[in-house]
N, C-alpha and C positions, 0 to 999 in steps of 0.2 A: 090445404093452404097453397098447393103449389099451382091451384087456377087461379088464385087470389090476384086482379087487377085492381089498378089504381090509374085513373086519370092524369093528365098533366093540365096546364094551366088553358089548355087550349079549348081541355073537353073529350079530349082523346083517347082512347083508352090504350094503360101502360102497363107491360108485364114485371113484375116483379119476381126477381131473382130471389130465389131462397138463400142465406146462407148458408154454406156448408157447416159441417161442427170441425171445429179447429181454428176455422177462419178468421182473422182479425172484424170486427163490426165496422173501421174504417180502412182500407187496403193502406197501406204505406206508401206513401210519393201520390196519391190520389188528394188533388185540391192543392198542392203544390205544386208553386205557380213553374214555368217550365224554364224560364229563366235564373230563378233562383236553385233548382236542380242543378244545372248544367254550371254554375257557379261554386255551389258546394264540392261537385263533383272534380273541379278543376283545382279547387283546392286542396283537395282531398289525390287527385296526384301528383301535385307540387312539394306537396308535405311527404308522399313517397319517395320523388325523384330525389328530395335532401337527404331522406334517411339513407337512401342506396350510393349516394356519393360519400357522406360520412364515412360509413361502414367500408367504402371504398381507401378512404384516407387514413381510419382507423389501423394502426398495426396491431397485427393479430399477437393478442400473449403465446407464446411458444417457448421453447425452454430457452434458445437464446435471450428471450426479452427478457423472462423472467431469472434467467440469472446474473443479466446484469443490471435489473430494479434491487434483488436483492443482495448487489453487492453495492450497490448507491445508498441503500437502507444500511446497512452493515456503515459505510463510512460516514453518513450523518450520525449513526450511534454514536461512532467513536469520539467522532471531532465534537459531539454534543459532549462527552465523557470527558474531553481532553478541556472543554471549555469550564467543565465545574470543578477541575483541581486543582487546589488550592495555589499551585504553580503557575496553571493556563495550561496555554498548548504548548504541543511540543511542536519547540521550531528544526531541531535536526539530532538526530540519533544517532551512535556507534554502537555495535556491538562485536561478540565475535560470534560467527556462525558454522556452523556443521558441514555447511559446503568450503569454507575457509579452509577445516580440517582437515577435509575428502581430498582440496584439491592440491594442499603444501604435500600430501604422503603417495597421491598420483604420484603427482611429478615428478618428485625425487625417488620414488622405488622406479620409474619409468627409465629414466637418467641413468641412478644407478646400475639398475639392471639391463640397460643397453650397453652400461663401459663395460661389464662384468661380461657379460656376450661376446661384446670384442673381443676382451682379454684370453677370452679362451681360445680362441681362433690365431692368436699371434703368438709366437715364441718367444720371438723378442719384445723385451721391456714387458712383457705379461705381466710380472708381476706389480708394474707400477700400474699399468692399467686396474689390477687386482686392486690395490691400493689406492686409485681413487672412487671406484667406484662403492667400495664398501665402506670410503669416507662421507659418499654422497649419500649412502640407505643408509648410514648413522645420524648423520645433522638434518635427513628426512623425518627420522620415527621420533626424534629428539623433538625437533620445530614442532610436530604434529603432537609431539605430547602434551608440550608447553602451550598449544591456542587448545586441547581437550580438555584442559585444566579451568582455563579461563569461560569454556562455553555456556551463555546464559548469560556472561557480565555485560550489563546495559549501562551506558551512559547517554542519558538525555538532556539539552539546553534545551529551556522550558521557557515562556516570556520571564515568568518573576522569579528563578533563579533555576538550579540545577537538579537532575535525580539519578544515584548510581543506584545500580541495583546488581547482587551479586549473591547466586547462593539463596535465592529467595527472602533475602533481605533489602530493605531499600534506604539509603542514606539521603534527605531533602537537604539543601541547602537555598535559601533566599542568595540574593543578588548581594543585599546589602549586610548578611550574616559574612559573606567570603573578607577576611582581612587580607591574606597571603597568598600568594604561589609562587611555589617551592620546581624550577625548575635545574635539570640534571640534565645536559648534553652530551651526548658521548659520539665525536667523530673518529671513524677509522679512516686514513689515505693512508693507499696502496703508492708505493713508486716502485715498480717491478718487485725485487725483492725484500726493499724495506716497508714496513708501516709505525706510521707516525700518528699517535693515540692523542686526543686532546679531549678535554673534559672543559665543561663550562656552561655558564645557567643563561647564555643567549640567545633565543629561539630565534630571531632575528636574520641572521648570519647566514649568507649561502655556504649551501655545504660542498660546492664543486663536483667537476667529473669522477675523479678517481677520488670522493670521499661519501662511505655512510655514516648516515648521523641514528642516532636512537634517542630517546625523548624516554624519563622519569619523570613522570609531574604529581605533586601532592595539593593537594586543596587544601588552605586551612581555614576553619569559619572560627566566630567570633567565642563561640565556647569552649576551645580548643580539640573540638573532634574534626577530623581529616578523612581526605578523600585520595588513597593512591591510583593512582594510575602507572600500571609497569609497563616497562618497554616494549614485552608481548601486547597486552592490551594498546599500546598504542601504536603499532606495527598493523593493529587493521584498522588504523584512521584514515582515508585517504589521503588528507592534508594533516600532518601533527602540527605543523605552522600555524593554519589558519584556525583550527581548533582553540589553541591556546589564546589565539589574539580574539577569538571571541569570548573566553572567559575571561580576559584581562578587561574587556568592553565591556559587558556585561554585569560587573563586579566592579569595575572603576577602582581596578589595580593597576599602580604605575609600574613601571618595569626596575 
């Protein structure tokens, strides 16, 4: 078969290629026309040059990405969580924290034990210096015991009313459950060696230079269950002022 001729149209005589075994019967790109090649082909690296700029503009996951997709994911959970409680969300938090703890018994064992330091190095008046300083590592371990006590207690304003949580307990209270609050003002002013103690339920009121104030606040709702808040707990509010005035807003208590 492999002398087998064939004529063309002229009368000629034409040799015929045997095909190989494997070989396709039409070759590929044979009878396609040479403009429509040279067409596909160009689109065919257009559609490459985009994928290579993509992949250019693409950021690559790495563990910074990915750990901060999965702290975006962590905070839509929440805020999704915070959306189906029966409260809403939570519009701003206090609570007391463990670095609160760490850092009132730094300070004052720091304090203290730097007077204490002194004291020893002086003769004179040492022992007042003794004397303050181990008045300072008392009302340090004292303070620090009194927010240890409190650690864990949360109190949240929520859109449709409030939530303390204390103890692994949680008290709800609605906006329009709160009928009362029950405020307790206690200002200390210093005038060198006198202090002059005043008590009173106006949150209102500046407290002056030479005056601290401490805040007791009791929530009462409509069933007569209550909500204390002690003067510890409210000593790590930033604002015990503005606190207040938003549960009087809030609650659509007058003063």
């Amino acid at each position: 078969m492999s002398d087998e001729r064939s004529r063309d149209d002229a009368g000629n005589p034409r040799e015929r290629r045997r095909r190989k075994p494997g070989e396709p019967t039409r070759p590929v790109g044979r009878g396609t026309p040479a403009g429509k090649r040279k067409r596909s082909q160009t689109a065919s690296l257009g559609r490459q040059g985009l994928e290579r700029r993509s992949a250019r503009k693409r950021p690559r996951r790495g563990p910074a990405n990915s750990s901060s997709e999965d702290r975006d994911a962590i905070q839509r959970d929440s805020e999704a969580e915070s959306e189906r409680d029966p409260l809403g969300k939570v519009i701003v938090a206090h609570r007391v924290t463990l670095a609160r703890v760490l850092f009132i018994f730094v300070l004052g064992a720091a304090v203290g034990g730097g007077v204490l330091a002194y004291a020893s190095t002086r003769e004179i008046y040492a022992k007042v210096f003794l004397g303050i300083g181990g008045a300072i590592l008392y009302f340090a371990v004292v303070a620090s015991l009194k927010n240890l006590v409190l650690l864990g207690r949360r109190l949240e304003l929520r859109k449709y009313g409030l939530r303390y949580v204390a103890h692994g307990s949680k008290t709800d209270f609605r906006w329009d459950d709160i009928v009362d609050l029950e405020i307790i003002r206690k200002d200390k002013s210093y005038y060198g060696r006198v202090r002059v103690d005043r008590v009173t339920s106006d949150e209102h009121s500046p407290s002056g230079l030479l005056t601290t104030s401490t805040f007791d606040v009791t929530i009462h709702a409509r069933d007569g269950d209550s909500i204390r808040l002690t003067p510890t707990f409210m000593k790590a509010v930033p604002n015990p002022k503005k606190l207040i005035q938003r549960i009087r807003m809030g609650a659509d208590v007058p003063r």
